[in-house]
gemmi code that builds the backbone of each chain (N, CA, C; Angstrom):
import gemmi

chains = {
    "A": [
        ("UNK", (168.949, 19.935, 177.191), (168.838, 20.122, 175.736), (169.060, 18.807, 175.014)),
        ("UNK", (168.522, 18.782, 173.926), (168.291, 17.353, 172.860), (168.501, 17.804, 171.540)),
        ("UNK", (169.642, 16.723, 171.183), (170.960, 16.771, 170.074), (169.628, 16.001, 168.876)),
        ("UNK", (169.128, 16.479, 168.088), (168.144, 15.557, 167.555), (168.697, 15.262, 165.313)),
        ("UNK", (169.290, 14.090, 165.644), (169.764, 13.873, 164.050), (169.206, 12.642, 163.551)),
        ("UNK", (168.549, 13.386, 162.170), (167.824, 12.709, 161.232), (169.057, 12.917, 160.307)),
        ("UNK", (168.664, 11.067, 159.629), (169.475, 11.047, 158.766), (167.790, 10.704, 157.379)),
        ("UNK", (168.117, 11.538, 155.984), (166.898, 11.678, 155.172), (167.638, 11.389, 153.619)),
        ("UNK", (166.355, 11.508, 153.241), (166.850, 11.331, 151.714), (167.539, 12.725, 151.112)),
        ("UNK", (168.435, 12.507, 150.291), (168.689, 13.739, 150.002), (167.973, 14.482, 148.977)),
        ("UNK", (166.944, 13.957, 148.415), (166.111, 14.539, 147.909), (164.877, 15.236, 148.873)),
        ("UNK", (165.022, 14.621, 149.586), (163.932, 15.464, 150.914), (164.531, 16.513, 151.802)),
        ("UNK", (165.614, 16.993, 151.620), (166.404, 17.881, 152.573), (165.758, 19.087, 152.780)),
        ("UNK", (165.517, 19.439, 151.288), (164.955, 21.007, 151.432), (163.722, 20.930, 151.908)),
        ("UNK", (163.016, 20.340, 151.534), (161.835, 19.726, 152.262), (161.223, 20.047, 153.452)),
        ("UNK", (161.977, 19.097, 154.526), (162.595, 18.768, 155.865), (163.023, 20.336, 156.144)),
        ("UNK", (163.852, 20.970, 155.579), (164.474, 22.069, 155.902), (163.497, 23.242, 156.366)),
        ("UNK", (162.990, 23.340, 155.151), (161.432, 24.402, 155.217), (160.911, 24.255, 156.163)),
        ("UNK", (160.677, 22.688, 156.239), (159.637, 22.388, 157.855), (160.350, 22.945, 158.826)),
        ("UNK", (161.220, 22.645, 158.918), (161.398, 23.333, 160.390), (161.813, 24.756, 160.660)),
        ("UNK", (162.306, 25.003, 159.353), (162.062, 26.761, 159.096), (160.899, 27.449, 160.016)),
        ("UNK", (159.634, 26.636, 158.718), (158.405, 26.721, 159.280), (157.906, 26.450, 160.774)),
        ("UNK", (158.336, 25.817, 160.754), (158.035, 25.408, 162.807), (158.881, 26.492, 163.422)),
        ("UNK", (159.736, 27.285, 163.139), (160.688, 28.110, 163.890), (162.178, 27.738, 164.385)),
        ("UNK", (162.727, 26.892, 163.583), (164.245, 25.955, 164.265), (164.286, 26.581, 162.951)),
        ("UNK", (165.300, 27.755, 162.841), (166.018, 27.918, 161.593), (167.693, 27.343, 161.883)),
        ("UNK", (168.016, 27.094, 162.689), (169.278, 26.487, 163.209), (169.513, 25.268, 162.670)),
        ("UNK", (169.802, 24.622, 162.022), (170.550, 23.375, 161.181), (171.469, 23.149, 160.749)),
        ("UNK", (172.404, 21.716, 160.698), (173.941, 21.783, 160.562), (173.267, 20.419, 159.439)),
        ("UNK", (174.035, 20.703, 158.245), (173.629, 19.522, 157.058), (175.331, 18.408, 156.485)),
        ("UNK", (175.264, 17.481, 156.684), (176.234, 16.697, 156.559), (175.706, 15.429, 155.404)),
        ("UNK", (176.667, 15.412, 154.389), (176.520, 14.508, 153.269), (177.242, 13.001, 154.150)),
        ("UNK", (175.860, 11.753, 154.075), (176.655, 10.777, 154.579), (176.450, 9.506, 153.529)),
        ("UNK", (177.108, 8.178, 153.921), (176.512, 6.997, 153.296), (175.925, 5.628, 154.425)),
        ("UNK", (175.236, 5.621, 154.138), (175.278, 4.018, 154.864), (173.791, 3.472, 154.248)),
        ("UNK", (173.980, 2.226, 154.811), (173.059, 0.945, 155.097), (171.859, 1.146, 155.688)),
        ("UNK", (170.802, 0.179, 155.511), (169.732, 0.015, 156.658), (169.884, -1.433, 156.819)),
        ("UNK", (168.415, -1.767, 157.940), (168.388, -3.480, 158.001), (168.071, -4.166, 157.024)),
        ("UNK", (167.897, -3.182, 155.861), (167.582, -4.081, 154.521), (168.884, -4.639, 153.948)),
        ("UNK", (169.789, -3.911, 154.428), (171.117, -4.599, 153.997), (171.316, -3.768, 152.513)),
        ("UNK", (170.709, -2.842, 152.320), (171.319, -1.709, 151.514), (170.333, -2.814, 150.077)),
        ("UNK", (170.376, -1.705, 149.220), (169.474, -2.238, 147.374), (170.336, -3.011, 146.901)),
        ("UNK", (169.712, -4.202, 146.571), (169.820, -5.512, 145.647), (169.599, -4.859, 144.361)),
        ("UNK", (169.969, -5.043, 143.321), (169.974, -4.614, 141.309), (170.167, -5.861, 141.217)),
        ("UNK", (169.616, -6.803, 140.915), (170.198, -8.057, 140.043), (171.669, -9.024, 141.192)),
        ("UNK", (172.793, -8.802, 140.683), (173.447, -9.696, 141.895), (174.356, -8.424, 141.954)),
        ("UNK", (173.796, -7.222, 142.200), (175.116, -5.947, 142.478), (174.595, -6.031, 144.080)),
        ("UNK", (174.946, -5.635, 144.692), (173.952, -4.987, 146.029), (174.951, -3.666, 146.595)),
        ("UNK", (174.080, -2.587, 146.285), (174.687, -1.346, 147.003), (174.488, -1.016, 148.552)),
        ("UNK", (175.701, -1.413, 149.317), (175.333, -0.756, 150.301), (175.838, 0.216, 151.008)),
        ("UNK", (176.445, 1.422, 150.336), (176.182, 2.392, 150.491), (175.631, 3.701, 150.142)),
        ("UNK", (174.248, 3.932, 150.926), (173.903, 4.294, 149.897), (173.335, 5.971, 150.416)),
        ("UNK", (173.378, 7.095, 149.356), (173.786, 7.952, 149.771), (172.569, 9.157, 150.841)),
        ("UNK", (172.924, 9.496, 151.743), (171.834, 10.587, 152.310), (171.901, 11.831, 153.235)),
        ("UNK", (171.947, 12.241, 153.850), (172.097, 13.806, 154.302), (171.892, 13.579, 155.889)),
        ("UNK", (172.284, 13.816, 156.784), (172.582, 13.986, 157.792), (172.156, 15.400, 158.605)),
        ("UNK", (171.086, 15.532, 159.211), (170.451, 16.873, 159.812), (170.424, 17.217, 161.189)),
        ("UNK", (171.572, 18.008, 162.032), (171.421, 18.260, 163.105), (170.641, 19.081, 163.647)),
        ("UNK", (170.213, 19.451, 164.351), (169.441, 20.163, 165.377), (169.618, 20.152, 166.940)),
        ("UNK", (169.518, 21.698, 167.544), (169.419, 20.775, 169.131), (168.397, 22.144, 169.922)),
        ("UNK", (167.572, 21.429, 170.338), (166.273, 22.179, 170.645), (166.440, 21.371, 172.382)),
        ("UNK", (165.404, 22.499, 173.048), (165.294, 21.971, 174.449), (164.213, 20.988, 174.560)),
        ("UNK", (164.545, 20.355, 175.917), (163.738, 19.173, 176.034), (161.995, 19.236, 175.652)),
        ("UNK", (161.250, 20.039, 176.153), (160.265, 20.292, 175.809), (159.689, 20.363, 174.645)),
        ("UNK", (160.733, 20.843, 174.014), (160.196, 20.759, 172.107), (160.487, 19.575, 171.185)),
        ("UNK", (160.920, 18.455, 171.700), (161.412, 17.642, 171.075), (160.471, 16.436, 170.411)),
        ("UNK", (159.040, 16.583, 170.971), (157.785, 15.784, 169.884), (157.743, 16.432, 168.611)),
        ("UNK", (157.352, 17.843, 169.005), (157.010, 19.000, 167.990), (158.354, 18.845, 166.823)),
        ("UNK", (159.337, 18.757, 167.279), (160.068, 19.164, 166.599), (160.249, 17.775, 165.622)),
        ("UNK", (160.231, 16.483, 166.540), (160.281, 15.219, 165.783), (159.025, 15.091, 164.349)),
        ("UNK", (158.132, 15.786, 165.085), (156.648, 15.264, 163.929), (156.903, 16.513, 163.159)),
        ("UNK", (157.653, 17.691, 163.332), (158.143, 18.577, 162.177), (159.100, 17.835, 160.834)),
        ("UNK", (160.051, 17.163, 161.516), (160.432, 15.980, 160.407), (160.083, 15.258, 159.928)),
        ("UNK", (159.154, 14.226, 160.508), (158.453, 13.096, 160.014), (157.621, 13.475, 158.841)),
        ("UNK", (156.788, 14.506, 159.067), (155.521, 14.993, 158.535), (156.694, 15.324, 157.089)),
        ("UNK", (157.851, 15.998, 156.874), (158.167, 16.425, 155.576), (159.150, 15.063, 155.268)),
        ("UNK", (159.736, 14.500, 155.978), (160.692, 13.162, 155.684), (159.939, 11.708, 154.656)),
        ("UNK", (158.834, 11.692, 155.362), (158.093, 10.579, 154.364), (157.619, 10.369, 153.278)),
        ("UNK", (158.161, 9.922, 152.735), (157.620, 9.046, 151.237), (156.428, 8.671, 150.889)),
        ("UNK", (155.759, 7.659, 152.147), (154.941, 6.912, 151.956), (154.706, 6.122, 153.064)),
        ("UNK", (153.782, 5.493, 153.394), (153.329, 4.547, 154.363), (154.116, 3.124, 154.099)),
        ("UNK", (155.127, 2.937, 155.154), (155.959, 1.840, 155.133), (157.096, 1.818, 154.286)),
        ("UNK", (157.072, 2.753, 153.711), (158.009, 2.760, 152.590), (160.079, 2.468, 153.449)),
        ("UNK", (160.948, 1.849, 152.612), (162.226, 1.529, 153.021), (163.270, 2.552, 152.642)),
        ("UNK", (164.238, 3.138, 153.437), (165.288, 4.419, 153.222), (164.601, 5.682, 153.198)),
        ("UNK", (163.447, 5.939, 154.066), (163.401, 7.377, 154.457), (163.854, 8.023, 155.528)),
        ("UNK", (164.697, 6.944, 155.988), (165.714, 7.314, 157.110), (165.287, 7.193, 158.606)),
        ("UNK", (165.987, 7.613, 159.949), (166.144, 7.576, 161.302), (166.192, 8.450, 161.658)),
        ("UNK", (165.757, 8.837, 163.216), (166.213, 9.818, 163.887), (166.777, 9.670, 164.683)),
        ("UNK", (168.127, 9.822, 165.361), (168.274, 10.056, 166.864), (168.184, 11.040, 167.001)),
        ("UNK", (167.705, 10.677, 168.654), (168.038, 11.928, 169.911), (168.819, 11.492, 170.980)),
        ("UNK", (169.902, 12.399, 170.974), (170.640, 12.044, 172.167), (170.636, 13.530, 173.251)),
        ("UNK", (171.134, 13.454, 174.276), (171.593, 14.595, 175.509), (172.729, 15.413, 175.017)),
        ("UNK", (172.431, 16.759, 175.141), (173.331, 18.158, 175.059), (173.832, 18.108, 176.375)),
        ("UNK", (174.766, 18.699, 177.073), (174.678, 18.922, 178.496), (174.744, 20.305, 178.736)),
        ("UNK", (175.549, 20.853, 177.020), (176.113, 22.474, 177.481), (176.361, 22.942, 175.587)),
        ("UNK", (175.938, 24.232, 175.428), (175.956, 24.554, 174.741), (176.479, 26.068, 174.530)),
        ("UNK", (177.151, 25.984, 173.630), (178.303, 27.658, 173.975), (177.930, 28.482, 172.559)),
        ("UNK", (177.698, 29.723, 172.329), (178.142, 30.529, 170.817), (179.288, 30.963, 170.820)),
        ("UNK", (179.807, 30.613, 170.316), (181.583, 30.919, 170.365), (181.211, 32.723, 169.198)),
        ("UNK", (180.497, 33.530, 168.638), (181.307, 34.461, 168.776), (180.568, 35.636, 170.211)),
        ("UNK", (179.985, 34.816, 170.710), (180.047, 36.066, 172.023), (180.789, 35.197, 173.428)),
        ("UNK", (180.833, 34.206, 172.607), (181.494, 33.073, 173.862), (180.262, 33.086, 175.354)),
        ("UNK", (179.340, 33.094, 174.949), (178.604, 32.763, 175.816), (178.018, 31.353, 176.380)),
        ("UNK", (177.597, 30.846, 177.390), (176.724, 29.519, 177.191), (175.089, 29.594, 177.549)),
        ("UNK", (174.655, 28.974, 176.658), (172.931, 29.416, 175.860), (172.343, 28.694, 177.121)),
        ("UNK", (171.483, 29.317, 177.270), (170.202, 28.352, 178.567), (169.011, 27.694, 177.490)),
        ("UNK", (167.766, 26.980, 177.467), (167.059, 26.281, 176.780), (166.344, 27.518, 176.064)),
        ("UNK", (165.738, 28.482, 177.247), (164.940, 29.196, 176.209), (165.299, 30.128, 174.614)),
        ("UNK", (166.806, 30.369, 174.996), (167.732, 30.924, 173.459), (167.603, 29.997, 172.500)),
        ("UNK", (167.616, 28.668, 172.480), (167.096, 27.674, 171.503), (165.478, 27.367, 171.025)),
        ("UNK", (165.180, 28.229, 171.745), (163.492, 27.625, 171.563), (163.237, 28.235, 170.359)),
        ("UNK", (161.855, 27.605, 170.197), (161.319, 28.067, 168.653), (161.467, 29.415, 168.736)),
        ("UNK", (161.508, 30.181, 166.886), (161.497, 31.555, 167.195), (160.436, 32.149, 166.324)),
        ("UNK", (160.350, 33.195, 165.896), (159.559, 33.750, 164.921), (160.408, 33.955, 163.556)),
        ("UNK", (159.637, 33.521, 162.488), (160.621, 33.778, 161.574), (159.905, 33.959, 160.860)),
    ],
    "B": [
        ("UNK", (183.268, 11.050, 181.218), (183.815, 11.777, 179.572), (182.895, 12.373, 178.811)),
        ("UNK", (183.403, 13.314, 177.819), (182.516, 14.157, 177.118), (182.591, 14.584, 175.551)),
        ("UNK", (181.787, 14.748, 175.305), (182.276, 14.804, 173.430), (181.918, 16.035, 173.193)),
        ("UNK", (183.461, 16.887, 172.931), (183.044, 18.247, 172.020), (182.964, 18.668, 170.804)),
        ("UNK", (181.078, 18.822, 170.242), (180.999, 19.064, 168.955), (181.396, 20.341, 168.476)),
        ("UNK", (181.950, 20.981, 168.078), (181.927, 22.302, 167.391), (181.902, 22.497, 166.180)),
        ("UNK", (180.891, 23.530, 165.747), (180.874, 23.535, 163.972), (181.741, 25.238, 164.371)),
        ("UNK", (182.287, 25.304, 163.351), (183.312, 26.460, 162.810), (183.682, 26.485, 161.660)),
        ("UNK", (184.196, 27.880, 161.615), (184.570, 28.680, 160.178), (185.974, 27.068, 159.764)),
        ("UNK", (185.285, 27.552, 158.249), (186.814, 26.223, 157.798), (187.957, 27.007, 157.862)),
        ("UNK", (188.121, 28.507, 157.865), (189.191, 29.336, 157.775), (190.156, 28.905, 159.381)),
        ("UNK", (189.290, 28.417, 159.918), (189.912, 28.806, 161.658), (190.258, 26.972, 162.147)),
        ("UNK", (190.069, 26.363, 161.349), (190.324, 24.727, 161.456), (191.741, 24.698, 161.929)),
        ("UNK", (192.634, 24.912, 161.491), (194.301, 24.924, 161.301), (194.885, 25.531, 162.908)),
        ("UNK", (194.067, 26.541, 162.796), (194.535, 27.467, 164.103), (193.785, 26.866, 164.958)),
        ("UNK", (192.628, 26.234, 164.830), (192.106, 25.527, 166.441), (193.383, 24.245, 166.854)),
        ("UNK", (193.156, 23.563, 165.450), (193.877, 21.962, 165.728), (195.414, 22.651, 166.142)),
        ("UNK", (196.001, 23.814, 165.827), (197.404, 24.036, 166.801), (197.054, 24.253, 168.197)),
        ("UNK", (196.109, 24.849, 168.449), (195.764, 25.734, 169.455), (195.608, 24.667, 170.560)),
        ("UNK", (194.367, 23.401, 170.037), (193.837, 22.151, 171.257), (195.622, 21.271, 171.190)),
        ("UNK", (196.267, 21.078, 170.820), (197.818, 20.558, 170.556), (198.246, 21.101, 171.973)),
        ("UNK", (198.613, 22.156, 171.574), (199.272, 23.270, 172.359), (198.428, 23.185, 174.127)),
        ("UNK", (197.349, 23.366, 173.814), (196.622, 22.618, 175.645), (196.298, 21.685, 175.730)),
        ("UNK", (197.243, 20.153, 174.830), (197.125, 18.875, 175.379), (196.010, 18.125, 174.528)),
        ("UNK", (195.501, 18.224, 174.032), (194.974, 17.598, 173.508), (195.066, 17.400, 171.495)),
        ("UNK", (195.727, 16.594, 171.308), (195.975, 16.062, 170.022), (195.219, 15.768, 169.066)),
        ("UNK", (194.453, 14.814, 169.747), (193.356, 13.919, 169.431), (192.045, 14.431, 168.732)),
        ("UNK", (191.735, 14.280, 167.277), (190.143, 14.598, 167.348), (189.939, 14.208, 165.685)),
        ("UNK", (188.400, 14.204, 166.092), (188.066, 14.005, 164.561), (186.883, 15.525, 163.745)),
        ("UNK", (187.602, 15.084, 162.380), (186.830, 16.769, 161.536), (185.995, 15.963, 160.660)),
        ("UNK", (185.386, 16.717, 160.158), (184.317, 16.269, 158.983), (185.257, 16.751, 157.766)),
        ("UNK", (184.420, 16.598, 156.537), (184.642, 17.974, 155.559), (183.852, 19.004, 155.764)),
        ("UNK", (183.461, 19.237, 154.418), (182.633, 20.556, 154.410), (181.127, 20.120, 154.681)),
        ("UNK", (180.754, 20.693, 156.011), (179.124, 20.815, 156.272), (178.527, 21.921, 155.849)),
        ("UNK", (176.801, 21.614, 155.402), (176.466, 23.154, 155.210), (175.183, 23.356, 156.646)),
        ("UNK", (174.858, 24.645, 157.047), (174.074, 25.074, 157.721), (173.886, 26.010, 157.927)),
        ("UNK", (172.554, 26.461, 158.445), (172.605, 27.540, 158.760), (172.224, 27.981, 160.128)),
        ("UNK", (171.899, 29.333, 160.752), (172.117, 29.443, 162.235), (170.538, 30.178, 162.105)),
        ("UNK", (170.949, 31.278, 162.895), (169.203, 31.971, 163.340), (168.766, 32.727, 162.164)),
        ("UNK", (169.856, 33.206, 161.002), (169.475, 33.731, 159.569), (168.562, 33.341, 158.945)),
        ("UNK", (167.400, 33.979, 158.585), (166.698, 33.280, 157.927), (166.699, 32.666, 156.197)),
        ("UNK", (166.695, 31.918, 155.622), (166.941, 31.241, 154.283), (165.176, 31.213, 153.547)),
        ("UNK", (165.886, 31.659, 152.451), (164.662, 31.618, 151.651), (164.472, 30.471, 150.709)),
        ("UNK", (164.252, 29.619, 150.437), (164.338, 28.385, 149.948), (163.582, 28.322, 149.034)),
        ("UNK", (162.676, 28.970, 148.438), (161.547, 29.124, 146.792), (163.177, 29.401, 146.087)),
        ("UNK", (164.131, 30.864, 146.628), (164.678, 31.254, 145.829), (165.937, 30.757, 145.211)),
        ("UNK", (166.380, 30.248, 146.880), (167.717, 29.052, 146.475), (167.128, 27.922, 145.700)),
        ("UNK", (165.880, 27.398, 145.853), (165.738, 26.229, 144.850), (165.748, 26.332, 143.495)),
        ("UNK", (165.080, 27.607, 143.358), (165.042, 28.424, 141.873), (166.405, 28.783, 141.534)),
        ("UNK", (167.715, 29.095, 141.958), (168.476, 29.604, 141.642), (169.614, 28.455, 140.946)),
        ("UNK", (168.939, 27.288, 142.218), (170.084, 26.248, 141.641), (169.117, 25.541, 140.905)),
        ("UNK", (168.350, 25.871, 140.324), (167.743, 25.132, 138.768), (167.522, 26.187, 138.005)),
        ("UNK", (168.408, 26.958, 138.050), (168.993, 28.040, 136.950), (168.188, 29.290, 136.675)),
        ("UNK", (167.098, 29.513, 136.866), (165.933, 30.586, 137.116), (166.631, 31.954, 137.089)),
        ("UNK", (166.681, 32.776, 135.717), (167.582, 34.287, 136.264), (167.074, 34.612, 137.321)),
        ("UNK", (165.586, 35.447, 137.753), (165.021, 35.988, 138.243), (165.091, 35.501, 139.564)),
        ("UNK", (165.273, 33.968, 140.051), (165.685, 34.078, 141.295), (167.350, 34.201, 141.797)),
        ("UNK", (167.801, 33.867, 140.483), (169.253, 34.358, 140.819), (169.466, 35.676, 141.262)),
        ("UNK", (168.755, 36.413, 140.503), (168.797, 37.850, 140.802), (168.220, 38.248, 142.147)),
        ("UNK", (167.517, 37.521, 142.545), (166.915, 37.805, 143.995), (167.772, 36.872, 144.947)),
        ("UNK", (168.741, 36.442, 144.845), (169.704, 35.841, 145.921), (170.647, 36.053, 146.469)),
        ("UNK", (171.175, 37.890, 145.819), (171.889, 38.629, 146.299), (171.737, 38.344, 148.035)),
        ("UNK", (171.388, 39.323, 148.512), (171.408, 39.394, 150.105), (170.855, 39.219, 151.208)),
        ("UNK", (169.978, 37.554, 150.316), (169.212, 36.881, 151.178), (170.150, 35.599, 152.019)),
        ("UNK", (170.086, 35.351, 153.300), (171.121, 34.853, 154.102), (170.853, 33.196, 153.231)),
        ("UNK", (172.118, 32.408, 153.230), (171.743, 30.667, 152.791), (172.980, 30.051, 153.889)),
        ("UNK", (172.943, 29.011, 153.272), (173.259, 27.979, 153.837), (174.916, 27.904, 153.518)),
        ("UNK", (175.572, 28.093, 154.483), (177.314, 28.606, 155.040), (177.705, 27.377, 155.158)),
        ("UNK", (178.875, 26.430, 154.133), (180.051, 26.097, 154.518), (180.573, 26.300, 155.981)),
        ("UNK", (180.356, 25.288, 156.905), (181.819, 25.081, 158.183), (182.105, 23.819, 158.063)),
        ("UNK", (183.041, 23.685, 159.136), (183.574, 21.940, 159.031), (183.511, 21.863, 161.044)),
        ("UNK", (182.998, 20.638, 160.921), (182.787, 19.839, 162.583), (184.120, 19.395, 162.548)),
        ("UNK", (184.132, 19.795, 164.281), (185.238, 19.272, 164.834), (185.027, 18.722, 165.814)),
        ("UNK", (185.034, 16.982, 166.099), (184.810, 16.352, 167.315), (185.976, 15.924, 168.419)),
        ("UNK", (185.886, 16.467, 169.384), (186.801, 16.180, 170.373), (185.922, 15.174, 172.084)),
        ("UNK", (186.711, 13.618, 171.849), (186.083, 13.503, 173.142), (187.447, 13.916, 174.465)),
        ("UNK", (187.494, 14.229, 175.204), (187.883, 14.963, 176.888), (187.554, 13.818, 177.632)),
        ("UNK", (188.424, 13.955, 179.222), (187.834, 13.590, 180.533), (187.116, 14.332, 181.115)),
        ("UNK", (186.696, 14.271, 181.598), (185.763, 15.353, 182.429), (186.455, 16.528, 182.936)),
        ("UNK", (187.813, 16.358, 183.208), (188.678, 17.817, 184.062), (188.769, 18.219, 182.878)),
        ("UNK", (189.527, 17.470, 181.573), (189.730, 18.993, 180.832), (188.388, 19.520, 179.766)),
        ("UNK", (187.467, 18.776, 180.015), (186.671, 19.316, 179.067), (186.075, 21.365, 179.683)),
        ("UNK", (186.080, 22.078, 180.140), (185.894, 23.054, 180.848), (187.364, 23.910, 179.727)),
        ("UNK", (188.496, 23.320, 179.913), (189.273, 23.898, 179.473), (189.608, 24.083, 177.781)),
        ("UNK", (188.929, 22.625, 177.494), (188.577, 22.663, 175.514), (187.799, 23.328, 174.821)),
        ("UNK", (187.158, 23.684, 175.953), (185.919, 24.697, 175.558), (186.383, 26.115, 174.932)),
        ("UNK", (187.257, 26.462, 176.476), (187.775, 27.447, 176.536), (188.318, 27.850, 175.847)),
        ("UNK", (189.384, 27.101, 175.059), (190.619, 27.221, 173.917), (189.880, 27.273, 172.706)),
        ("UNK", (188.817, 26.349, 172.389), (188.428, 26.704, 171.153), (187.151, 27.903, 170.844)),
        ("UNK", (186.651, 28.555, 171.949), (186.262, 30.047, 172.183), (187.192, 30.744, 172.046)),
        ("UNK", (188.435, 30.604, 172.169), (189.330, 31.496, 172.468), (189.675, 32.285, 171.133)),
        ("UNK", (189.615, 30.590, 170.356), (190.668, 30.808, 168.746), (189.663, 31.217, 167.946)),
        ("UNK", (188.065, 30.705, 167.855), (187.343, 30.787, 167.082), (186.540, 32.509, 166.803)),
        ("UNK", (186.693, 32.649, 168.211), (185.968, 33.926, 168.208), (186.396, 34.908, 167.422)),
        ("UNK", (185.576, 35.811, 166.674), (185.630, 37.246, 165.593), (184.434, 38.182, 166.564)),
        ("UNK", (183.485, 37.736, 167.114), (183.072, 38.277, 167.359), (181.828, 38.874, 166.375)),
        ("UNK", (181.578, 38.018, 165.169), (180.627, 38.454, 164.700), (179.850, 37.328, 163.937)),
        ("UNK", (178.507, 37.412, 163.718), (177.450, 36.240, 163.744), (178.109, 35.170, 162.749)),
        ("UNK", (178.474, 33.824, 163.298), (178.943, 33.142, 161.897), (179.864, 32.490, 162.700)),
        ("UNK", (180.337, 32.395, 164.296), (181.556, 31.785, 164.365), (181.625, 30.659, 164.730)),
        ("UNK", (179.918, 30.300, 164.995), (179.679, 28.830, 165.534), (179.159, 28.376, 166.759)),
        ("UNK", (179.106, 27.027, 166.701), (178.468, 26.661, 168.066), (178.669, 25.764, 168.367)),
        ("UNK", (179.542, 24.856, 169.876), (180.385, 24.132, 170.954), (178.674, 23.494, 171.349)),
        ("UNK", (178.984, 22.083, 170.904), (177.872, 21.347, 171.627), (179.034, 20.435, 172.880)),
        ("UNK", (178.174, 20.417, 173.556), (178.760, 19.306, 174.690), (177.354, 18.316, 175.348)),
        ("UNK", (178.389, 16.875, 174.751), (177.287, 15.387, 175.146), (177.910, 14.276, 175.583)),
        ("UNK", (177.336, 13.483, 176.459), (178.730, 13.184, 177.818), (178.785, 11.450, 176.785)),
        ("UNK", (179.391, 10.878, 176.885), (180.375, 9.742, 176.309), (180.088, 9.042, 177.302)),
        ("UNK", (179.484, 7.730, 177.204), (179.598, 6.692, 178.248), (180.582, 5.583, 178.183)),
        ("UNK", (180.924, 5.635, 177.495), (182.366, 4.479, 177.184), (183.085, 4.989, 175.860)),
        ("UNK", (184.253, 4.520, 176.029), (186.094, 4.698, 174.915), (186.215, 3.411, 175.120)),
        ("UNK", (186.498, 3.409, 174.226), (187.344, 1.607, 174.011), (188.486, 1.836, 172.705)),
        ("UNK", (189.488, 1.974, 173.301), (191.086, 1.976, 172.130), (191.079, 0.641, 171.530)),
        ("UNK", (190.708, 1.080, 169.891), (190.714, -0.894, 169.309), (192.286, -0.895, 169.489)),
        ("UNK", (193.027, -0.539, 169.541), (194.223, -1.583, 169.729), (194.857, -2.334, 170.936)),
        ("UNK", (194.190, -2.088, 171.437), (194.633, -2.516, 173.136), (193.107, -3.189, 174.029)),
        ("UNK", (191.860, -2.624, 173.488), (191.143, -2.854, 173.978), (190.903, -2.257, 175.735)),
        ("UNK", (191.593, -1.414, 176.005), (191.723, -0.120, 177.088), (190.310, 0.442, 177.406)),
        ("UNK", (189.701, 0.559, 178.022), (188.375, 0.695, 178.230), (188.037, 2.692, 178.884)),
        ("UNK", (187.420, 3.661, 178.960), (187.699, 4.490, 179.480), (188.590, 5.767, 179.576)),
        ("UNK", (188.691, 6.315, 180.852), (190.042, 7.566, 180.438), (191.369, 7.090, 180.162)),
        ("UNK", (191.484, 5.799, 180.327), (192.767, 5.670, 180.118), (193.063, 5.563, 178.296)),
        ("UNK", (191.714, 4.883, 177.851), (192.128, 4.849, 175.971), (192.439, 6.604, 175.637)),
        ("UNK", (191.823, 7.186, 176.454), (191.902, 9.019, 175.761), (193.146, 9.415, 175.885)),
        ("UNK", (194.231, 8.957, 177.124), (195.248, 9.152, 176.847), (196.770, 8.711, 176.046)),
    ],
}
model = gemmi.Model(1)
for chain_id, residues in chains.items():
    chain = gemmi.Chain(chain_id)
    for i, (resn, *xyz) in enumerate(residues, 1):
        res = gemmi.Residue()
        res.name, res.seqid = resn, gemmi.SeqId(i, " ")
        for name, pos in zip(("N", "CA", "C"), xyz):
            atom = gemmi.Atom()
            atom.name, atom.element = name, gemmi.Element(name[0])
            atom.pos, atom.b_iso = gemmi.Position(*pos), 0.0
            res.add_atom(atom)
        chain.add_residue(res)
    model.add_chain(chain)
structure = gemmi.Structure()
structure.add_model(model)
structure.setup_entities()
């Protein structure tokens, strides 16, 4: 399984959200964050903000779904062609995944897309 | 080593962090308040409408499922006790009914204690 976090604008959340509604991942964990890019965060005159604010989107889908699920973000995450601060994705490795209220541990296909 | 994510009820925060204490482990980091949601489905025309003030979708947001307040709790483990952190915080968290969360586990390739510069299982302890 694949831990997959986009960090987005927070004006694009709901966005982003729908999409993957729409794709079938209604499962999402949303975290308010701040940081930087390699731009070194917005210049105003001689202020420079660098922190600057955006939303944090977990997901964790099995290995197999993890293009689909990436170009489910991309496709609602973008601004524009080249455009700067529409954010990153990682993906990192799950090894084990539990629902704590049946206390069970999930195999890939309980995560897979669903019908919604 | 291993890093345990768990999102959970904010009600049950207090009673986990005694609970992982109590089987050895002290150590961890929380978020604040996250929002998400699980396999419920969210209607999002109506929550968008509701929070830009719209009666009519307010009125339709009665007992459509949204997006739930929990708070993350990160714990990294050695490999022996991670089996058992699991365990404890299934133990405390569970109600038994849809909402109580979900224990990610993703393995840690290096700890490094900035004050010592300790590399490994030994910074965890």
């Amino acid at each position: 399984m694949l831990m997959i976090r986009t960090i987005v604008r927070p004006e694009k959340v709901h966005e982003v959200m729908q999409g993957l509604l729409d794709a079938g991942y209604p499962a999402v964990t949303k975290i308010s964050v701040v940081g930087r890019g390699k731009q070194r965060g917005l210049r105003v005159g001689d202020v420079v903000y660098d922190e600057l604010p955006k939303e944090m989107l977990f997901v964790v889908v099995p290995d197999a779904d993890k293009d689909f699920v990436i170009r489910a973000i991309l496709d609602n995450a973008k601004t524009g062609e080249g455009k700067f601060g529409d954010g990153k994705i990682f993906v990192s490795a799950v090894e084990e995944v539990y629902t704590i209220s049946s206390g069970t541990k999930e195999s890939e296909p309980l995560l897979a897309a669903r019908e919604v | 080593m291993k890093e345990i994510i768990s999102v959970i009820r904010i009600s049950k925060v207090n009673e986990t962090k005694k609970a992982l204490i109590d089987a050895g482990i002290p150590a961890f980091t929380a978020t604040g308040r996250v929002m998400g949601r699980g396999k419920g489905q969210v209607h999002f025309d109506i929550l968008q409408g509701a929070e830009a003030g719209h009666p009519e979708a307010i009125a339709q947001l009665g007992n459509a499922p949204r997006l739930v307040a929990k708070r993350i709790l990160t714990v990294v483990v050695p490999d022996d006790q991670c089996q058992m952190a699991i365990d404890t915080i299934i133990r405390t968290n569970q109600t038994g009914k849809p909402g109580d969360g979900k224990i990610f586990v993703t393995p840690i390739l290096e700890t490094i204690r900035v004050r010592t510069g300790e590399e490994g299982d030994e910074a965890l302890n």
